[in-house]
C-alpha positions in Angstrom: 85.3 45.6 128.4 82.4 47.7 126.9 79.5 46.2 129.1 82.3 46.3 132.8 82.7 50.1 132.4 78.6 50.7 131.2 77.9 48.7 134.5 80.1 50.6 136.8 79.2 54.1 134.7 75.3 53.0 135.0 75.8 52.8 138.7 78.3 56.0 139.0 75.3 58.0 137.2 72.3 56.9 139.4 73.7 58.6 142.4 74.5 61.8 140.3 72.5 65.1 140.5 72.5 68.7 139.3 74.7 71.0 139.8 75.8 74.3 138.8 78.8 75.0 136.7 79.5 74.2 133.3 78.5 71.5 130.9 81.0 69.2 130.5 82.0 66.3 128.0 84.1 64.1 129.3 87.1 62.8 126.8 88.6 59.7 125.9 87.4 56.1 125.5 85.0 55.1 123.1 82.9 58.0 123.1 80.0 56.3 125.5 79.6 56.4 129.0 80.2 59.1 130.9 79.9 62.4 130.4 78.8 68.5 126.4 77.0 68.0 129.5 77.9 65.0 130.3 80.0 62.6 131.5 83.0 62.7 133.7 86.4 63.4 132.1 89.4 63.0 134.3 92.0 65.3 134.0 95.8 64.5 134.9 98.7 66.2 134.7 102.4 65.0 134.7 102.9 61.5 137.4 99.5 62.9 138.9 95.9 62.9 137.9 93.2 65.3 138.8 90.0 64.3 138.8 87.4 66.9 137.0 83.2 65.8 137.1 81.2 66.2 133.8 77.9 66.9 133.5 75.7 67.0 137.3 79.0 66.7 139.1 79.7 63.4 137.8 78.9 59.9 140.0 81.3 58.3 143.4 82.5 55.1 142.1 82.9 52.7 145.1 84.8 53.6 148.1 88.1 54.2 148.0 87.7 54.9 143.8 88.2 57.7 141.7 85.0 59.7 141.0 85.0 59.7 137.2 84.6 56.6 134.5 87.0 57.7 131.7 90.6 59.5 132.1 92.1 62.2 129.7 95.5 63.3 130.2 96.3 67.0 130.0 99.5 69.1 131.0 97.6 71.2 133.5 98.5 74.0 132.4 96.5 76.9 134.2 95.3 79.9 131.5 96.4 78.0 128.6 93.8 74.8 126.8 95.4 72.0 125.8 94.1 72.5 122.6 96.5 74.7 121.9 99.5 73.1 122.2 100.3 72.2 118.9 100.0 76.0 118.0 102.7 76.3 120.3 104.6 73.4 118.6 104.2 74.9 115.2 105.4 78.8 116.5 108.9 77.2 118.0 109.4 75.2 114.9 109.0 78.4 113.1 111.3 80.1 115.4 114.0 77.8 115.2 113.8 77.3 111.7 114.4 80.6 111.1 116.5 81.3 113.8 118.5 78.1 111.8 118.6 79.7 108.7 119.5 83.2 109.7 122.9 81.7 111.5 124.3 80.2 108.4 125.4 82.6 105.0 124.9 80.3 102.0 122.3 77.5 103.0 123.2 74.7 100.7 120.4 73.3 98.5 119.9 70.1 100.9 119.6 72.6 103.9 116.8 74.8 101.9 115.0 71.6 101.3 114.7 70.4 105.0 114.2 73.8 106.0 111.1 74.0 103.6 109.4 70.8 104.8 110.0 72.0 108.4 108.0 74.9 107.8 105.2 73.2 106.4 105.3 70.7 109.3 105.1 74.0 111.7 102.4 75.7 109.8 100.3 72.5 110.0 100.8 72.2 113.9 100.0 75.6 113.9 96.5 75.7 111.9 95.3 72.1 113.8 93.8 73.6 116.6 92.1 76.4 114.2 91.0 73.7 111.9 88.9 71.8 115.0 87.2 75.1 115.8 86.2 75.4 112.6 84.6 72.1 112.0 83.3 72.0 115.6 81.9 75.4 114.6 80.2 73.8 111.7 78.7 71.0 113.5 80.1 68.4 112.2 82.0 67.4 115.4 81.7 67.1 119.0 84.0 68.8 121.5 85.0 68.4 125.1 85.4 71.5 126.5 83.0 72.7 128.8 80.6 75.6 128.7 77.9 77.3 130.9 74.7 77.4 129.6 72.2 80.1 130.3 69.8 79.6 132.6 70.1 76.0 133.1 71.3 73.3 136.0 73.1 70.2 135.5 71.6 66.9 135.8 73.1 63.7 135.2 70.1 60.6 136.6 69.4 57.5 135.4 65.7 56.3 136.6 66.4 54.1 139.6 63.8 51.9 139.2 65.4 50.5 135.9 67.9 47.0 135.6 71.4 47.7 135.9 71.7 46.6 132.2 68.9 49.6 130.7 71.5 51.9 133.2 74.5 50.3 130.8 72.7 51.3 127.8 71.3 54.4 128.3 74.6 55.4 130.0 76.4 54.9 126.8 73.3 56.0 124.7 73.8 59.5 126.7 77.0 59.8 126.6 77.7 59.2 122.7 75.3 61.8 122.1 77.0 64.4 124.2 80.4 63.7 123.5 80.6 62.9 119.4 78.1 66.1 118.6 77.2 70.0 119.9 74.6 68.6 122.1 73.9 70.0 125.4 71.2 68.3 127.0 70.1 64.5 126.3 66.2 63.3 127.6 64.8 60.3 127.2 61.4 59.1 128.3 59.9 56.1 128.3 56.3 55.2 127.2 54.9 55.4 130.6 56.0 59.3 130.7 59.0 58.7 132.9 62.1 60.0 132.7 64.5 57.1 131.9 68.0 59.1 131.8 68.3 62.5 132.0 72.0 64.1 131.2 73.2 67.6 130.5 71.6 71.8 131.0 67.7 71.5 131.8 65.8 74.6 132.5 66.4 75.8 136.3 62.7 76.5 136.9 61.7 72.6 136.0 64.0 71.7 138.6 62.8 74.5 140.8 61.6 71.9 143.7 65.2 69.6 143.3 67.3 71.6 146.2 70.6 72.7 144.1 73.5 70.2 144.4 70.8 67.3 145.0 72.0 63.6 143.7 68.7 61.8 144.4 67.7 60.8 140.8 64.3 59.5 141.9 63.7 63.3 142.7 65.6 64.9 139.3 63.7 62.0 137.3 60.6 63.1 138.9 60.9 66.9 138.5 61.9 66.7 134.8 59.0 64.4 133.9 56.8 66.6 135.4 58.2 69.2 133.1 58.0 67.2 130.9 54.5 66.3 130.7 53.4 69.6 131.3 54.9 70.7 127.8 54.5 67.6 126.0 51.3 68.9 124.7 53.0 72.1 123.2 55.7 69.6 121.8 52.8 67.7 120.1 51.8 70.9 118.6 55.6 72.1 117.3 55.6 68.3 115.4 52.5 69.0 113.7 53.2 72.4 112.5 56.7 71.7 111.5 58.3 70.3 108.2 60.5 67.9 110.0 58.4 64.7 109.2 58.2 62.0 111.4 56.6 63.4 114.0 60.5 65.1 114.9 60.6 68.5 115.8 63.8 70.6 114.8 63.7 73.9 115.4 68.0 75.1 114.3 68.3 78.3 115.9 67.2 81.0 118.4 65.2 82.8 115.6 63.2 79.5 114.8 63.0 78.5 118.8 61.9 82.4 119.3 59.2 81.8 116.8 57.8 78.6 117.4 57.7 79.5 121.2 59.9 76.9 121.9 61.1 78.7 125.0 57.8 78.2 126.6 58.4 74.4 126.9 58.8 73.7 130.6 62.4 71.5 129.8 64.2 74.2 127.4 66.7 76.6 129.0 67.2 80.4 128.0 70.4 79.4 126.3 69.8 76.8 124.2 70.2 77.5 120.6 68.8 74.1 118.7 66.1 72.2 119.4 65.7 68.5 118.1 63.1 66.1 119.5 62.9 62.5 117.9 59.8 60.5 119.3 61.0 56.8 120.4 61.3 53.6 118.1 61.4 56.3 115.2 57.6 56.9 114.8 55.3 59.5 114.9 53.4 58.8 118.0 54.6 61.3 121.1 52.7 59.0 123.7 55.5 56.6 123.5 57.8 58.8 124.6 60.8 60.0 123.0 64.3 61.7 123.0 65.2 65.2 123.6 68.2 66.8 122.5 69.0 70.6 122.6 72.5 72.5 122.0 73.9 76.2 123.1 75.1 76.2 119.5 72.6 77.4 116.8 72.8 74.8 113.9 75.1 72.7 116.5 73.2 69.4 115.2 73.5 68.9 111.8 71.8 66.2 109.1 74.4 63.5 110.4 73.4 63.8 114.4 69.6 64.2 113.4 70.3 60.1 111.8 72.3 59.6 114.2 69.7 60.2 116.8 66.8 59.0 115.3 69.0 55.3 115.4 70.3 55.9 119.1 65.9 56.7 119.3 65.3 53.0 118.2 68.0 51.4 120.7 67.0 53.6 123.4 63.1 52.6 122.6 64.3 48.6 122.7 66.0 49.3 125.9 63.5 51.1 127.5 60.4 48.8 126.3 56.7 49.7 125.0 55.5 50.1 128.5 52.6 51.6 129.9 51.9 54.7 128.1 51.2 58.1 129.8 48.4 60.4 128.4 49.2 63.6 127.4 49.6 66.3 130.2 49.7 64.1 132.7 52.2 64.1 135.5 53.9 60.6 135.4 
């Protein structure tokens, strides 16, 4: 079941492109494939469904098919998240519990019982959704809602001249990033310097020659390895002067991105808050390429999604091969 909806997601992403809303992470499934920038989440409310793109507008399936690769249902409800619903749950319980007690004179002992589990019940629906914002908050979690980031575009390309089964992995590779941490953006080049799938909020001005809306991934792979070659030298420079190790650079927050001159790199967008770069296979050498990951959230990526990456590093590296490598500041 895994590797049918990897192959039909691999081929939904190489037709998809940059666009210009929000980031989104798509929901459901096993949380790979498509879709904080990326994937598609479908949306449906009540006997209908609505379909809503994730990150770069999200890929056409084949004709006559649905344009997104994983479902999640939602009441539809216009000005109000679903998230909040069990907030809701727990204020009528509340209500009705006391509304309940208020109607009766002497509450017998059994009633006062029931009555005091109820409220607990309602005050636990009630602090759920609080309880997610706090541990998304923390980084400790990924979420699904979508966000604008500043000074960014969209993208979501897979390098077309890959096999359909490196599409299927780096797919799911992309798409597990995005949707179990804060990440915004996911990169991942390959030793020859070219962009092998490219998902989430990029800096507008490296895709300055991409016409906005485009779907050609041979063109958004293109543009972004440029960028990226241009700045890998700079990159080089932020491993070796930080305290990462590895070769990784982690830079956690605005100040430290500020300070390092991370904004500078041609790839990174004005709103991106975290920085982590994890060169490929898990060693130290940048001219095997490597993956990228930024977040709009400062300290989004915690200790967890730095080993957590470093492991999806070594699969991506298998998948992507040792190649021809690229030298440094070369366009690809």
């Amino acid at each position: 079941m895994r590797d049918v909806m990897a192959r039909a997601l691999g081929a939904s992403c190489c037709g998809a492109g940059g666009g210009g809303g929000p980031v989104g992470r798509g929901g459901g499934a096993p949380r790979a494939g498509g879709g904080r920038g990326g994937g598609a989440g479908g949306r449906g409310g009540g006997a209908g469904a609505r379909a809503r793109a994730g990150a770069g507008g999200g890929g056409r399936g084949p004709p006559g098919g649905l344009d997104v690769a994983v479902f999640r249902f939602t009441l539809g409800i216009p000005g109000f998240p679903d998230e909040n619903i069990p907030s809701a749950v727990g204020a009528l319980g509340l209500a009705a519990t006391a509304a309940n007690h208020l109607s009766v004179g002497l509450v017998p002992p059994g009633m006062a019982r029931c009555e005091a589990l109820g409220v607990a019940l309602a005050l636990a629906c009630f602090g759920l959704p609080f309880l997610k914002r706090a541990v998304v908050a923390s980084g400790r979690g990924g979420t699904a809602a979508a966000r604008e980031v500043s000074g960014a575009r969209e993208v979501l390309a897979l390098d077309p001249a890959r096999a359909a089964a490196e599409h299927a992995e780096l797919a799911w590779a992309s798409y597990a990033l995005l949707r179990n941490t804060d990440a915004c953006t996911v990169l991942a080049v390959d030793p020859a310097g070219r962009v092998a799938v490219a998902r989430g909020a990029f800096a507008s001005d490296a895709l300055a020659g991409v016409p906005p809306g485009s779907r050609d991934p041979a063109a958004l792979c293109e543009a972004l390895g440029a960028a990226w070659a241009e700045g890998l030298g700079d990159l080089q420079a932020l491993a070796g002067a930080g305290d990462a190790g590895g070769g990784e650079v982690r830079l956690d927050d605005r100040l430290a991105m500020t300070a390092s001159g991370a904004y500078g790199l041609p790839l990174v967008p004005a709103g991106a808050r975290q920085l982590l770069a994890v060169p490929a296979g898990g060693r130290s050498d940048w001219g095997d390429g490597g993956l990228v990951l930024m977040s709009d959230v400062s300290e989004g990526l915690g200790t967890g999604d730095a080993a957590w990456a470093r492991a999806l590093g070594v699969k991506v590296a298998g998948a992507l091969g040792r190649g021809e490598r690229a030298a440094p500041g070369s366009a690809p």
